[in-house]
OpenMM code with the backbone's topology and positions (N, CA, C; nanometers):
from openmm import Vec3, app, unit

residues = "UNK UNK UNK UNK UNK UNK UNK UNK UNK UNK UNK UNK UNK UNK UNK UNK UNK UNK UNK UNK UNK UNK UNK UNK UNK UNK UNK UNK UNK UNK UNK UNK UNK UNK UNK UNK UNK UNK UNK UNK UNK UNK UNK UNK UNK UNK UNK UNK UNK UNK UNK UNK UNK UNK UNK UNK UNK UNK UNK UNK UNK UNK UNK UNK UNK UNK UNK UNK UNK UNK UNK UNK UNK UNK UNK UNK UNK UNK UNK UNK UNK UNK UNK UNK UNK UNK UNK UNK UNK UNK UNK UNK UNK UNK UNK UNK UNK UNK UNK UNK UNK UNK UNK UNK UNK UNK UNK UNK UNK UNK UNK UNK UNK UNK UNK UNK UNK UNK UNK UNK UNK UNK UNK UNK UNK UNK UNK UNK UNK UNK UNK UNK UNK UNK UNK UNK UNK UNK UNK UNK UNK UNK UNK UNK UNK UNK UNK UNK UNK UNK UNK UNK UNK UNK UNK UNK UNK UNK UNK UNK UNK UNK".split()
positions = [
    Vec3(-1.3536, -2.0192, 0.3463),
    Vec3(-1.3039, -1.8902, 0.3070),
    Vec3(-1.1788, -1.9059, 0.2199),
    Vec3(-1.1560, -1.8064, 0.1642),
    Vec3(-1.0127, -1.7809, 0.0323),
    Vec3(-0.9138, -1.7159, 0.1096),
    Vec3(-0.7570, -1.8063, 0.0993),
    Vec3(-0.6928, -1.7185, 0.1819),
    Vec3(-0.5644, -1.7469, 0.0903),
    Vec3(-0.4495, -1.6897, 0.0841),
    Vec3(-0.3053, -1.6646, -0.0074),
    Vec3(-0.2238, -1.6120, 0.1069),
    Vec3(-0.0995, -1.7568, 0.1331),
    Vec3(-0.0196, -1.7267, 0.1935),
    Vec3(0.0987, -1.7284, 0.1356),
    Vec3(0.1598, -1.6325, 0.1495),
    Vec3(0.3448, -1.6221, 0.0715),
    Vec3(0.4082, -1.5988, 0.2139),
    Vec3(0.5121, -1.7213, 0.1734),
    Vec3(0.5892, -1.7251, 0.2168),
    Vec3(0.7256, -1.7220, 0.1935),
    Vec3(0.8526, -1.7076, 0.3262),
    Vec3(0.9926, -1.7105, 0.2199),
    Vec3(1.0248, -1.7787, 0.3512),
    Vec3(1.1208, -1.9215, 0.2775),
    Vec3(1.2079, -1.9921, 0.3639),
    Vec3(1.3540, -1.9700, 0.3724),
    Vec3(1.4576, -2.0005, 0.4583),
    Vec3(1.5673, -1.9681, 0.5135),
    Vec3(1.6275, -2.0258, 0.3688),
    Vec3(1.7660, -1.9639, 0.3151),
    Vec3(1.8450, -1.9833, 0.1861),
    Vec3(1.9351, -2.0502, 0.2496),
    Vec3(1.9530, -2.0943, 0.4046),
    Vec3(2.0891, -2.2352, 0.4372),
    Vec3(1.9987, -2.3644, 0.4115),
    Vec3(1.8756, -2.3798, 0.3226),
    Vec3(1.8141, -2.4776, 0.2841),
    Vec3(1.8698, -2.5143, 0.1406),
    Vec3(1.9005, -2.6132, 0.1136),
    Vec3(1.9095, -2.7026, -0.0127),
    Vec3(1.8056, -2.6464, -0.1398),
    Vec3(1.7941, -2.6878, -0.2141),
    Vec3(1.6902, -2.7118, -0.3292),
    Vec3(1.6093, -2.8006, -0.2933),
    Vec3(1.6494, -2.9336, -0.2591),
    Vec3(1.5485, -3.0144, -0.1990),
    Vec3(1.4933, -3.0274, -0.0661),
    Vec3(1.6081, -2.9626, 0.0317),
    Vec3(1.5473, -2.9692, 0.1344),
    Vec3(1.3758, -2.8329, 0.1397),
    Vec3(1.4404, -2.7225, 0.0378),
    Vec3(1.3623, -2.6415, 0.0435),
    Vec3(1.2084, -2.6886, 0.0109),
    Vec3(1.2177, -2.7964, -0.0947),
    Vec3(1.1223, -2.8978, -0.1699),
    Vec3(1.0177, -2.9381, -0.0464),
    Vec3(1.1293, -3.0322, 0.0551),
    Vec3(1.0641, -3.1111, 0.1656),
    Vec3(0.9439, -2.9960, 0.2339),
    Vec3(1.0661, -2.8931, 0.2565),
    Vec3(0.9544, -2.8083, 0.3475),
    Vec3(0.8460, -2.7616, 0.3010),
    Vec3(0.8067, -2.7162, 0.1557),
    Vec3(0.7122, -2.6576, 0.1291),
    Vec3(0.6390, -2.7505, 0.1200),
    Vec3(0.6301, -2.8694, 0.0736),
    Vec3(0.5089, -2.9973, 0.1408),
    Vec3(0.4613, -3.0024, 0.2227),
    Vec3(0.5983, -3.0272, 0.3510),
    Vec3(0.5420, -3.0194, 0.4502),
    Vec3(0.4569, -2.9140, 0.4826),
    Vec3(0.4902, -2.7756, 0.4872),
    Vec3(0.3607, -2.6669, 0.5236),
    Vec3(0.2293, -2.7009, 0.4216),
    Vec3(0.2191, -2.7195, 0.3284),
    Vec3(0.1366, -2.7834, 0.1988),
    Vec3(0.0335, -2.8950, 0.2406),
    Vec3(0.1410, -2.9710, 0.3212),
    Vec3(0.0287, -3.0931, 0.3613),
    Vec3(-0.0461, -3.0589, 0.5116),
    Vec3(0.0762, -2.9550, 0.5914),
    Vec3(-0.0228, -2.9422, 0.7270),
    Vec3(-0.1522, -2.8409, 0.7183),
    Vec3(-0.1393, -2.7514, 0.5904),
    Vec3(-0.2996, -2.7377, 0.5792),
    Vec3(-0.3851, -2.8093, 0.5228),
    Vec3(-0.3534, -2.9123, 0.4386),
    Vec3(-0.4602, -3.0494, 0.3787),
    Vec3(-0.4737, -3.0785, 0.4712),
    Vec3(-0.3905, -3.1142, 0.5960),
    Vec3(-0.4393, -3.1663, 0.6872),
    Vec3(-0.5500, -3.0869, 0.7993),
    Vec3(-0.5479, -3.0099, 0.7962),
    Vec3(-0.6396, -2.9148, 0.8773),
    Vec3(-0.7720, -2.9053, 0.7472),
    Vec3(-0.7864, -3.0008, 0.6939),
    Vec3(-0.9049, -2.9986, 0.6072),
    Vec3(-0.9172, -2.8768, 0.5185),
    Vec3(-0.7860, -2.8529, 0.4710),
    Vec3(-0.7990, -2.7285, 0.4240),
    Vec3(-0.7418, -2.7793, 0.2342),
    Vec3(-0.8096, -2.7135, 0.1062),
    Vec3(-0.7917, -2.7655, -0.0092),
    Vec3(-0.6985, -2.6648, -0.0304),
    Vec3(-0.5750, -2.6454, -0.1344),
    Vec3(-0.5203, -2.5920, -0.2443),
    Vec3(-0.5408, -2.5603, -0.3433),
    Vec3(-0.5485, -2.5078, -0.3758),
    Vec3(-0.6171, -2.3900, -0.5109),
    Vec3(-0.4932, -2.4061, -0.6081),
    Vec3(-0.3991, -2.3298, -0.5087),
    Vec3(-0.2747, -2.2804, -0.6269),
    Vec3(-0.1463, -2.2652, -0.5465),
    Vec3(-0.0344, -2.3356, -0.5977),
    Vec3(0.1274, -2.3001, -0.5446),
    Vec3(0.1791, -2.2778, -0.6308),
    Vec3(0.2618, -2.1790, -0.6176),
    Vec3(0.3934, -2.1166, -0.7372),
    Vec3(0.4612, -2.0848, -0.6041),
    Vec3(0.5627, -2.1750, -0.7162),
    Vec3(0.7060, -2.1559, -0.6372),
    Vec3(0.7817, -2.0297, -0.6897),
    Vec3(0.7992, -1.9739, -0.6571),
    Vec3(0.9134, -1.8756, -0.7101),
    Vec3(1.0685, -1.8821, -0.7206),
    Vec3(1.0921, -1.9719, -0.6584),
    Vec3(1.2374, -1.9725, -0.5960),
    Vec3(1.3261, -1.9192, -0.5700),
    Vec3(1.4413, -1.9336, -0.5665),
    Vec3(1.5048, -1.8197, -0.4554),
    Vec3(1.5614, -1.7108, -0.5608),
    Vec3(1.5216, -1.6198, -0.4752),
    Vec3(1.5165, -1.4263, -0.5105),
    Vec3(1.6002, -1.3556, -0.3643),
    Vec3(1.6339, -1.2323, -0.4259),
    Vec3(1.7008, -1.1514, -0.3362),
    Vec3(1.5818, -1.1139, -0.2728),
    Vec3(1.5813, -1.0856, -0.1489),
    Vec3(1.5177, -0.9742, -0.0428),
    Vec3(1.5154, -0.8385, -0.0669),
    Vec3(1.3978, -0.7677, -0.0652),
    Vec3(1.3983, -0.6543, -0.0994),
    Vec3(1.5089, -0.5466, 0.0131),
    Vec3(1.5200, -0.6152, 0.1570),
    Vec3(1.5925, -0.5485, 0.2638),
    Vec3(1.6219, -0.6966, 0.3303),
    Vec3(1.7801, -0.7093, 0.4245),
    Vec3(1.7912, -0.8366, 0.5256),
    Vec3(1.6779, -0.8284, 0.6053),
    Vec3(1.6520, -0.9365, 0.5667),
    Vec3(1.5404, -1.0708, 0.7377),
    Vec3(1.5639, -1.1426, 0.8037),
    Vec3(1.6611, -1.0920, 0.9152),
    Vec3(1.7012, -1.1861, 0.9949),
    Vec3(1.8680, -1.2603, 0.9502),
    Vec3(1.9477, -1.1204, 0.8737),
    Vec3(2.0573, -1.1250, 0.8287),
    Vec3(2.0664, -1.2189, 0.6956),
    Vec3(1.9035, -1.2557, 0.6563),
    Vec3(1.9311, -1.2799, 0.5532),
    Vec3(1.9252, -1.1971, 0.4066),
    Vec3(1.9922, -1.2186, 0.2921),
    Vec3(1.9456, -1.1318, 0.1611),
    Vec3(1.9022, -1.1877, 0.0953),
    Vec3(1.8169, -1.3078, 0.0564),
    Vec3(1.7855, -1.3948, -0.0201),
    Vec3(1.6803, -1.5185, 0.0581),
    Vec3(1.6124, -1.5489, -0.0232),
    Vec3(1.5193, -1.6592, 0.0222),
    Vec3(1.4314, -1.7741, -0.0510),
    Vec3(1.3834, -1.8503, -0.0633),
    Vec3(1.2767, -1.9013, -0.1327),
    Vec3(1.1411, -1.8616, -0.1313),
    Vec3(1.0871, -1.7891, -0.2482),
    Vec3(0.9281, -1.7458, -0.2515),
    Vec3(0.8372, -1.8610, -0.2342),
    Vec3(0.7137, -1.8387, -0.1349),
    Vec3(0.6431, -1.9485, -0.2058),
    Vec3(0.4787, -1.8971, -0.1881),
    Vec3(0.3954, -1.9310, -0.2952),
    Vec3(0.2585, -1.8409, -0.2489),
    Vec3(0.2037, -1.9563, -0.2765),
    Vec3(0.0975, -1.9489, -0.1981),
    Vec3(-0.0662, -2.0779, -0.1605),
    Vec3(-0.1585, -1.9812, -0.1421),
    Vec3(-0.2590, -2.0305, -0.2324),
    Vec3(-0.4234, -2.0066, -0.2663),
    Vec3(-0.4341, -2.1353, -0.1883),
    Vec3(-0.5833, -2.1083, -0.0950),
    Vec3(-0.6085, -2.2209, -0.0485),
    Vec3(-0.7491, -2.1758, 0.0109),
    Vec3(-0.8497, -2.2822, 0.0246),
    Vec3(-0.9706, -2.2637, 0.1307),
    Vec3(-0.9703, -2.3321, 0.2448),
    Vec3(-1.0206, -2.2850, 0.3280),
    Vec3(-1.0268, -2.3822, 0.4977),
    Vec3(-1.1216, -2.2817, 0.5399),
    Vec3(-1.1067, -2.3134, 0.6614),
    Vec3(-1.2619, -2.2516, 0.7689),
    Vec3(-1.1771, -2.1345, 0.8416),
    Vec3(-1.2475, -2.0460, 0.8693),
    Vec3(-1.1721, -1.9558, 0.9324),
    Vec3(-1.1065, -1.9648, 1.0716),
    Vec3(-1.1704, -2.0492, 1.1467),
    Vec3(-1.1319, -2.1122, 1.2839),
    Vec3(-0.9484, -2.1863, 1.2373),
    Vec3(-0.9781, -2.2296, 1.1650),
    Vec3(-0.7895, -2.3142, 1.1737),
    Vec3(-0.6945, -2.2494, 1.1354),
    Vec3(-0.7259, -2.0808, 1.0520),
    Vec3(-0.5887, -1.9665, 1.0114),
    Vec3(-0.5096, -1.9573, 1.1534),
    Vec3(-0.5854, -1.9782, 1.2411),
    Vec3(-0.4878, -1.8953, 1.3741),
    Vec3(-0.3891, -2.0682, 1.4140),
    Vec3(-0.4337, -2.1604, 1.4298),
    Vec3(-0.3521, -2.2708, 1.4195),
    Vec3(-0.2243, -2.2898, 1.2783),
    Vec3(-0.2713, -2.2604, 1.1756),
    Vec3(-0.1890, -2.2799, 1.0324),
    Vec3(-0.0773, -2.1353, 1.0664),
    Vec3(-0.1052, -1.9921, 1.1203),
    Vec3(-0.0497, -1.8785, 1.1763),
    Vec3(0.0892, -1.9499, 1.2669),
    Vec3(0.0023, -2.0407, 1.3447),
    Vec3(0.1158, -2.1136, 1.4566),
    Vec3(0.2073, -2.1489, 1.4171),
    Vec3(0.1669, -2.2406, 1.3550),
    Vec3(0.2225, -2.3647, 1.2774),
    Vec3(0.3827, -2.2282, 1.2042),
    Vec3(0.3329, -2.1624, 1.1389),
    Vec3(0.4068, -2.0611, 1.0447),
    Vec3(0.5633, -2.0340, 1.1153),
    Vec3(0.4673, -1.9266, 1.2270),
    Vec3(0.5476, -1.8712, 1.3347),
    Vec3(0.6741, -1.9984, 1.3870),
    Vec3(0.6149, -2.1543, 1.4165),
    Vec3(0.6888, -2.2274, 1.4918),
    Vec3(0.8219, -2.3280, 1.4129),
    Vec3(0.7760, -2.2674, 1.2467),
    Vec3(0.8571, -2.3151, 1.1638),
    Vec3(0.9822, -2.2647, 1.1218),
    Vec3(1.1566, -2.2830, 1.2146),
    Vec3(1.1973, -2.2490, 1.1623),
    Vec3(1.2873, -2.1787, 1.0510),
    Vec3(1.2405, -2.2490, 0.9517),
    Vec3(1.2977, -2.2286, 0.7805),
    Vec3(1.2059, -2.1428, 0.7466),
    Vec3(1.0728, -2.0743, 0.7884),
    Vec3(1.0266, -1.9569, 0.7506),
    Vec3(1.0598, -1.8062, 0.8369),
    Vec3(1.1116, -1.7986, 0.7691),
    Vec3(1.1992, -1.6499, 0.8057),
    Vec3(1.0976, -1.5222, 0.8034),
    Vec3(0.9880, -1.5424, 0.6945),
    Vec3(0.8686, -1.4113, 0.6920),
    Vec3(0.7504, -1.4719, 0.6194),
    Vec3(0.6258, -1.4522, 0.6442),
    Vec3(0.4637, -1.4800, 0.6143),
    Vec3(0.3712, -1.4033, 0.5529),
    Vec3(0.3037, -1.3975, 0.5109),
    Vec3(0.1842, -1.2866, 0.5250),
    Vec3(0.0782, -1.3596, 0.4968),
    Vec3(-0.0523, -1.4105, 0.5787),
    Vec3(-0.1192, -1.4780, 0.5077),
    Vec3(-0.2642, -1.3638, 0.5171),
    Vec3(-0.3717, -1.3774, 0.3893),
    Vec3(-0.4299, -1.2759, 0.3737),
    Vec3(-0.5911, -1.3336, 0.3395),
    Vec3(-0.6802, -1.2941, 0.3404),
    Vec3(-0.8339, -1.3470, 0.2972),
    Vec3(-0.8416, -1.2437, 0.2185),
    Vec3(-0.8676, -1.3399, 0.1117),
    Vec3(-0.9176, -1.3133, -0.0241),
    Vec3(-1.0501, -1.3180, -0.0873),
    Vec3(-1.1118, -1.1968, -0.1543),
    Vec3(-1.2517, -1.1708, -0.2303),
    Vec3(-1.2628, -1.3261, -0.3005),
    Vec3(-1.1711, -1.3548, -0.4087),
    Vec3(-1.1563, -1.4485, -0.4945),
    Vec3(-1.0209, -1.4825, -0.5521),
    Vec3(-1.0113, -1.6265, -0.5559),
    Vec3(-0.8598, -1.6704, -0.5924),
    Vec3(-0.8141, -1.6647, -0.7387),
    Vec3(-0.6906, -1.6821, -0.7497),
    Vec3(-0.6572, -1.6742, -0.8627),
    Vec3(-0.7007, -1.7629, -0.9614),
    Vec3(-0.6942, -1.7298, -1.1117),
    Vec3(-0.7183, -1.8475, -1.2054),
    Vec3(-0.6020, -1.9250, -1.2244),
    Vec3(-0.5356, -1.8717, -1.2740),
    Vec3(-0.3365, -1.8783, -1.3019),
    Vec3(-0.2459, -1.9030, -1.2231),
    Vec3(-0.1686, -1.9520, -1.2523),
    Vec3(0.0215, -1.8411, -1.1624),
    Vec3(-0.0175, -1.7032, -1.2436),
    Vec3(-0.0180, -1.6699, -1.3414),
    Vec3(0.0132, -1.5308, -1.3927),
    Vec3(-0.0982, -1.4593, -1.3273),
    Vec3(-0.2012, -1.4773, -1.2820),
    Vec3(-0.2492, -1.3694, -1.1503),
    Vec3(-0.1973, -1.3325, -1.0750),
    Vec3(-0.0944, -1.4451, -0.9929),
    Vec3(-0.0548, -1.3790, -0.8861),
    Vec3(0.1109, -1.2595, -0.9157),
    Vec3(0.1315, -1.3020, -0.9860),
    Vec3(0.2236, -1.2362, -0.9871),
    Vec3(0.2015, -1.1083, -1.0428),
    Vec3(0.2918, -0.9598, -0.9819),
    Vec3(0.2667, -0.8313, -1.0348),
    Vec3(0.3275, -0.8354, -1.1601),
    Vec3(0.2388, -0.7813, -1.2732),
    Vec3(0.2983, -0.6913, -1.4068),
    Vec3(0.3973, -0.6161, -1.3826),
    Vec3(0.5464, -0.6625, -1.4329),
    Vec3(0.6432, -0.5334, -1.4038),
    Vec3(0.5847, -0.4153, -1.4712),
    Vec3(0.5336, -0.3969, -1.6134),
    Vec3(0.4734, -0.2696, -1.6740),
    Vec3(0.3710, -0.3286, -1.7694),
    Vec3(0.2708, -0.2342, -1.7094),
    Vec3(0.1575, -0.2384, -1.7565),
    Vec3(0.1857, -0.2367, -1.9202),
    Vec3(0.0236, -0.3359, -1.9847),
    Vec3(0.0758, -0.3655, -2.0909),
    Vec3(0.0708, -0.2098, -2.2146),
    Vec3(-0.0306, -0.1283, -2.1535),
    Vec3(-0.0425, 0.0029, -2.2505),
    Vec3(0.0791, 0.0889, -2.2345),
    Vec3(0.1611, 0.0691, -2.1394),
    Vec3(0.2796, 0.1558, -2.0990),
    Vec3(0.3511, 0.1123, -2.2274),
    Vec3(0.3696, -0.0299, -2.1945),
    Vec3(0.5028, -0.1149, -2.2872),
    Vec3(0.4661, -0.0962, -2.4039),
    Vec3(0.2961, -0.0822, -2.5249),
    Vec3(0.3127, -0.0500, -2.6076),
    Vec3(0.3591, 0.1014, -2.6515),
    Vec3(0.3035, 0.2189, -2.5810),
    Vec3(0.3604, 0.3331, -2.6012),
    Vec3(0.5407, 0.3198, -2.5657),
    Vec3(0.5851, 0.2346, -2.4879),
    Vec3(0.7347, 0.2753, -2.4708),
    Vec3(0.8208, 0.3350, -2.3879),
    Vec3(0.6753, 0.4043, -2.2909),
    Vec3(0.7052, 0.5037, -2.2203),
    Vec3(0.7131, 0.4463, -2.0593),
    Vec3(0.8319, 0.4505, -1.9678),
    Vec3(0.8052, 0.4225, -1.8633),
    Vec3(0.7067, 0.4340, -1.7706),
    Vec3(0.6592, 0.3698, -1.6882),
    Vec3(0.5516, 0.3916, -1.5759),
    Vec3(0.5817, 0.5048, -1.5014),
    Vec3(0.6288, 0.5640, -1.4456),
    Vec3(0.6601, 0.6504, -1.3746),
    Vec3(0.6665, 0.8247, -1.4291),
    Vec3(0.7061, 0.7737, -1.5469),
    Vec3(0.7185, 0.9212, -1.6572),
    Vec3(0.5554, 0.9515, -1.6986),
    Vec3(0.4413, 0.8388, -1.7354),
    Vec3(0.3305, 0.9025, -1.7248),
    Vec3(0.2439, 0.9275, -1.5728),
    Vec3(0.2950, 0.9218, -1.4983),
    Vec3(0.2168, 0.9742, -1.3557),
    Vec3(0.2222, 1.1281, -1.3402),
    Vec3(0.1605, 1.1794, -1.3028),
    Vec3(0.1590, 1.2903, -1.2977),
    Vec3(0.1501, 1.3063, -1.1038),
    Vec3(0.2587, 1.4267, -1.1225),
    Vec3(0.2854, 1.4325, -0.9812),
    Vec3(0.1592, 1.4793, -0.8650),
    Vec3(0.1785, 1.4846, -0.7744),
    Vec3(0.0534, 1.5330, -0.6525),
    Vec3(0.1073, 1.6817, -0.6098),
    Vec3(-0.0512, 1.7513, -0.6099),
    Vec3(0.0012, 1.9055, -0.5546),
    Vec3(-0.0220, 1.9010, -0.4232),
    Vec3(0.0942, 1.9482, -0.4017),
    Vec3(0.0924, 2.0083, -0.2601),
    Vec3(0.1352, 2.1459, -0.2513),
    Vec3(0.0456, 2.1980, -0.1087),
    Vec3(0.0576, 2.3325, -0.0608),
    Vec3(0.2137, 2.3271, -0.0559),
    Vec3(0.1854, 2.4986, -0.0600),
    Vec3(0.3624, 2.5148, -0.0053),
    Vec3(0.3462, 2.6780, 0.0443),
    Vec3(0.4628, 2.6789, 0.1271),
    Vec3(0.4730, 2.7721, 0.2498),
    Vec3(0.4549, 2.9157, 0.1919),
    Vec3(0.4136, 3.0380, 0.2162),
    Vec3(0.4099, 3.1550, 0.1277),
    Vec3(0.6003, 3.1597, 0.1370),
    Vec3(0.6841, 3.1390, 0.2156),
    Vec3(0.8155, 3.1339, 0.1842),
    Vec3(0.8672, 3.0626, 0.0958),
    Vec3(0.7708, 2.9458, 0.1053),
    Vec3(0.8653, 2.8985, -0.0454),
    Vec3(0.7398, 2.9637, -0.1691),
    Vec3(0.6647, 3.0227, -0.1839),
    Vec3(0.6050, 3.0839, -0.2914),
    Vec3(0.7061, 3.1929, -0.2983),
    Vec3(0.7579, 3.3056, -0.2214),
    Vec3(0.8435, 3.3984, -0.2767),
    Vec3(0.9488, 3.3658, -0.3034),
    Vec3(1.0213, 3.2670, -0.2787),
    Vec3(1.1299, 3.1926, -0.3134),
    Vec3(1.1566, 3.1248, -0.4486),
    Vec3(1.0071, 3.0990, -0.4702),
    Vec3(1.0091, 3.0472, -0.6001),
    Vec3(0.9729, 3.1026, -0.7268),
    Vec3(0.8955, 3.3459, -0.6847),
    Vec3(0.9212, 3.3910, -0.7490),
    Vec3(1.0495, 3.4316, -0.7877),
    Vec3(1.0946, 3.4517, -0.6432),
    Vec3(1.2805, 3.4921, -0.6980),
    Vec3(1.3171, 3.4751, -0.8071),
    Vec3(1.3231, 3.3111, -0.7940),
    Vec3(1.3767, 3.2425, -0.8815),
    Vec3(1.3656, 3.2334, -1.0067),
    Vec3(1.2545, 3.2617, -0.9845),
    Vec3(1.2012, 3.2518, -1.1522),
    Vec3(1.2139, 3.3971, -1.2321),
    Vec3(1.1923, 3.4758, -1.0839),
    Vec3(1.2327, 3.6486, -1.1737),
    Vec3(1.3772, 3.6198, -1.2080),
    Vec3(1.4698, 3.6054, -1.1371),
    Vec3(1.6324, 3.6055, -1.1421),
    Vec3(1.6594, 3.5925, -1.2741),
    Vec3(1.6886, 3.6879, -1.3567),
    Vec3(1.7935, 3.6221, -1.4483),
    Vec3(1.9675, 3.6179, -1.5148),
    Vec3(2.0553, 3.5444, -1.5293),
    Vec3(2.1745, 3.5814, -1.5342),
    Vec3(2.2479, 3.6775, -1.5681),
    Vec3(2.2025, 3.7598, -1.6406),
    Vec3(2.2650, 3.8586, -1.6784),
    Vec3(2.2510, 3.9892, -1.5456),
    Vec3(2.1179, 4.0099, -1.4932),
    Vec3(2.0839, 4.0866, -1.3886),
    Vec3(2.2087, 4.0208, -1.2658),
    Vec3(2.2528, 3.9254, -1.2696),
    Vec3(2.2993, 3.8577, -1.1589),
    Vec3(2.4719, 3.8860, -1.1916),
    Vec3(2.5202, 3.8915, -1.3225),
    Vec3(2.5842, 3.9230, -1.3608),
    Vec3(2.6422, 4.1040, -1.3377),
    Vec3(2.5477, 4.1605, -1.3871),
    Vec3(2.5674, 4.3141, -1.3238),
    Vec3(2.5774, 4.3172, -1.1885),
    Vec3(2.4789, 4.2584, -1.1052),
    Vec3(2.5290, 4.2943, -0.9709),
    Vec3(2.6286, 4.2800, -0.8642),
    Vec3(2.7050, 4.1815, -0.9504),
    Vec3(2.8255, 4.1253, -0.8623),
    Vec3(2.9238, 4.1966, -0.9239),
    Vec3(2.8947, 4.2655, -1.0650),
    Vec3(2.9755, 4.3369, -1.1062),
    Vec3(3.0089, 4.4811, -1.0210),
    Vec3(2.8624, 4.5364, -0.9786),
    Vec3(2.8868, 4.6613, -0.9383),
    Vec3(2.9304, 4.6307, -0.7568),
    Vec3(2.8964, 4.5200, -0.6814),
    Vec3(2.9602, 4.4884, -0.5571),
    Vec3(3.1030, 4.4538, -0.5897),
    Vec3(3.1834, 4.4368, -0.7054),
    Vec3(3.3209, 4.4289, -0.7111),
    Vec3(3.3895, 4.5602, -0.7333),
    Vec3(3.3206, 4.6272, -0.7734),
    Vec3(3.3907, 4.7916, -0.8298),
    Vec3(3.3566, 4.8867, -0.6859),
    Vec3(3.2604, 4.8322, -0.5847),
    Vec3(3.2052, 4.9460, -0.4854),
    Vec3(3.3658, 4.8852, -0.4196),
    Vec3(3.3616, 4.7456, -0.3701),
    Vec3(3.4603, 4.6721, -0.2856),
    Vec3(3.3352, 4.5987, -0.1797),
    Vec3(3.4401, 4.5825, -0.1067),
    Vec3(3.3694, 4.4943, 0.0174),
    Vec3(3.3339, 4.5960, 0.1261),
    Vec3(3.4291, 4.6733, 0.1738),
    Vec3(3.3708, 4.7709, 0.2765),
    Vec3(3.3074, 4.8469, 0.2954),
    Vec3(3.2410, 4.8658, 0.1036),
    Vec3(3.1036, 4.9925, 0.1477),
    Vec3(3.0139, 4.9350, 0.2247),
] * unit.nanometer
topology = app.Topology()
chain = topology.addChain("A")
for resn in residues:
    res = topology.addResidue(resn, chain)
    for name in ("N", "CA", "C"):
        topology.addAtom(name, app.Element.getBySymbol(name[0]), res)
């Protein structure tokens, strides 16, 4: 079976010590008769949120095949390692060709030729809304300044105590 595990190791690791370790996890699935497809290193990146008080870590993703019986041993192995701070390992339809598969497109390439951010062509989701906020949102839209203008005019000339 096809499986892609990313991982991130602890940042009180070296450059090389970080080196050692990703072999080592590297070789204990060769050793579980398991082949490598693909490693990209990423290296060390901020954390999207702290893990374990950390903000930073070493990326590392593996394409790899093995039998499905040894994920829950290689899982162990993960869990009992520890310079890996977080995991995700996943079964995959089909592996990558590249490094540039695995990694996400910051913006799609038709965005970047138009210019236009990703987010500015999405178009938002409708949702219901309360008949209170429907009259609320005729108000609003009836309201206009000048009407709003007269009326605070004529509540200043009545006074406050009518």
């Amino acid at each position: 079976m096809n499986y892609e595990l990313i991982y991130i190791l602890t940042p009180k690791l070296s450059e090389a010590d970080a080196a050692k370790k990703i072999a080592e996890i590297s070789k204990s699935i060769e050793k579980e008769a398991g082949e490598i497809v693909m490693e990209d290193l990423w290296g060390k990146r901020e954390l999207a949120y702290p893990i374990q008080k950390f903000t930073d870590g070493y990326y590392v993703v593996l394409q790899f095949i093995i039998e499905p019986e040894v994920i829950s041993k290689i899982e162990k192995d993960l869990k009992l390692t520890e310079e890996v701070i977080r995991y995700l390992l996943v079964k995959k339809e089909k592996l990558a060709k590249s490094k540039d598969e695995i990694k996400a497109p910051t913006v799609p390439a038709e965005e970047k030729a138009a210019g236009e951010p990703a987010e500015a062509s999405r178009k938002p989701l409708a949702t219901k809304s309360s008949p209170t906020e429907e009259k609320n949102k005729d108000r609003k839209e009836k309201t206009k300044i000048s009407d709003l203008d007269n009326k605070l005019d004529d509540i200043l000339e009545k006074g406050l105590d009518d």
